[in-house]
C-alpha positions in Angstrom: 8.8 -18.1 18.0 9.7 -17.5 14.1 6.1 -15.9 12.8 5.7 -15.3 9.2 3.4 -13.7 6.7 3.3 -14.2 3.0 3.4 -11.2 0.6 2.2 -11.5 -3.3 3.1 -8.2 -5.1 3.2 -8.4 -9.0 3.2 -12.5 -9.1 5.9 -13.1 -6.6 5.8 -14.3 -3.0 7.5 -12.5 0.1 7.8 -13.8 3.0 8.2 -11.2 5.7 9.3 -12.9 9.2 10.4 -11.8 12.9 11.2 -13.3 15.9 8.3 -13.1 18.2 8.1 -13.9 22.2 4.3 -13.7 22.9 1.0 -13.8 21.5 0.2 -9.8 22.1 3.2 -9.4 19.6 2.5 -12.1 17.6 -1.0 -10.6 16.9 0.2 -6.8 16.3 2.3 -8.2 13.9 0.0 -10.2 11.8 -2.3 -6.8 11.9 0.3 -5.0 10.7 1.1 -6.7 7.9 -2.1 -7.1 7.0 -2.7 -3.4 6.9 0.2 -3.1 4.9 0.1 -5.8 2.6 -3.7 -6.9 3.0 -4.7 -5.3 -0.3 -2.1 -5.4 -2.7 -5.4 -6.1 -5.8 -5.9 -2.5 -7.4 -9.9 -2.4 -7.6 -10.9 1.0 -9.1 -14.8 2.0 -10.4 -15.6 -2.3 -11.4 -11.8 -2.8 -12.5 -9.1 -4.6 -10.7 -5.6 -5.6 -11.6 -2.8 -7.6 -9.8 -0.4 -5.9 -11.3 1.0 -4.3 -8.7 5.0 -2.9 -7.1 5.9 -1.3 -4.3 7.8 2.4 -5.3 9.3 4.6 -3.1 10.2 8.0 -4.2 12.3 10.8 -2.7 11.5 14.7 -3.5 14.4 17.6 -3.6 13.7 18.4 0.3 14.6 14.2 0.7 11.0 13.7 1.8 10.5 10.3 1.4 6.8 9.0 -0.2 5.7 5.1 -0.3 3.4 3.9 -2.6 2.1 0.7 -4.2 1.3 1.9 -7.9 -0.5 -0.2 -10.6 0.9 -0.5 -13.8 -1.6 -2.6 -16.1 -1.9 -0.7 -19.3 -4.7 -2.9 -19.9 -6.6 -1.7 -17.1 -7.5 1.8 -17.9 -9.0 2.9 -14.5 -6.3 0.8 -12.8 -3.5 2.1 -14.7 -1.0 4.4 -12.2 -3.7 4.1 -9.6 -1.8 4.1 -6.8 -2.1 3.4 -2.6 0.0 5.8 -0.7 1.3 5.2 3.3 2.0 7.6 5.6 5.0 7.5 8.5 4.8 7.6 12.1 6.3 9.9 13.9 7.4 7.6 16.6 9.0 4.4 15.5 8.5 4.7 11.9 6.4 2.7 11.2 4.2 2.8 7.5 0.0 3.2 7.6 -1.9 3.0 4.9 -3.9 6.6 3.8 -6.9 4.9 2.7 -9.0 8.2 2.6 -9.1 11.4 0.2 -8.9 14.5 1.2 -12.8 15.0 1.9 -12.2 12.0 4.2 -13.8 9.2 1.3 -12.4 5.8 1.6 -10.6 5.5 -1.0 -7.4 2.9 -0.9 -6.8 3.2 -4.5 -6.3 6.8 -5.9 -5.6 8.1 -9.6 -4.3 11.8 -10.4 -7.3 13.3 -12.7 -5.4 16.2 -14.7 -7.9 17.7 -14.9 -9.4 18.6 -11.9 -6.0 18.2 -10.5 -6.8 16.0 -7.8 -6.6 12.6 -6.5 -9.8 10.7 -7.0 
């Protein structure tokens, strides 16, 4: 059975789709998608912007990051506010970090220069 699941990132509609044989796989791959794409609305401190693209960056040691980052300029706590995901070891599969460092929910994260961490 041909499943699929709508995407809206930055005004445009993706359609992700697989070919699925049960219901158990039907249903992991609605969740999945929704944990990936399930909050794709940057809401920071009363703020929230739509504005919103996928990136995916690669560092010198070809580390590989995935983000969704927020680009509204008119949004100033929104602005480069960005939702980072994590790979699995096995499969690789993408998760969404949704916590800080002190273990704060937190899907939405800014650099602050000046205390040099992600709040």
């Amino acid at each position: 059975m041909k499943v699929e699941y709508p995407v809206v990132i930055n005004g445009k509609t993706i359609v992700v789709s697989d070919e699925l044989e049960n219901d158990t796989e039907i249903f992991k791959f609605i969740y999945h998608m929704d944990e990936l794409f399930g909050d794709t609305v940057c809401e920071r401190n009363g703020q929230s912007s739509d504005k919103v693209k996928l990136n995916v960056r690669v560092d010198s040691d070809e580390n590989f990051y995935y983000e969704m980052v927020c680009y509204d300029r008119s949004s100033p706590e929104c602005n480069y506010a960005k939702r980072t995901f994590g790979v699995t070891k096995k499969g690789f599969s993408l998760f969404p970090k949704n916590k800080d460092q002190e273990g704060n929910w937190k899907p939405w994260r800014k650099y602050n220069p000046e205390t040099k961490t992600e709040e």
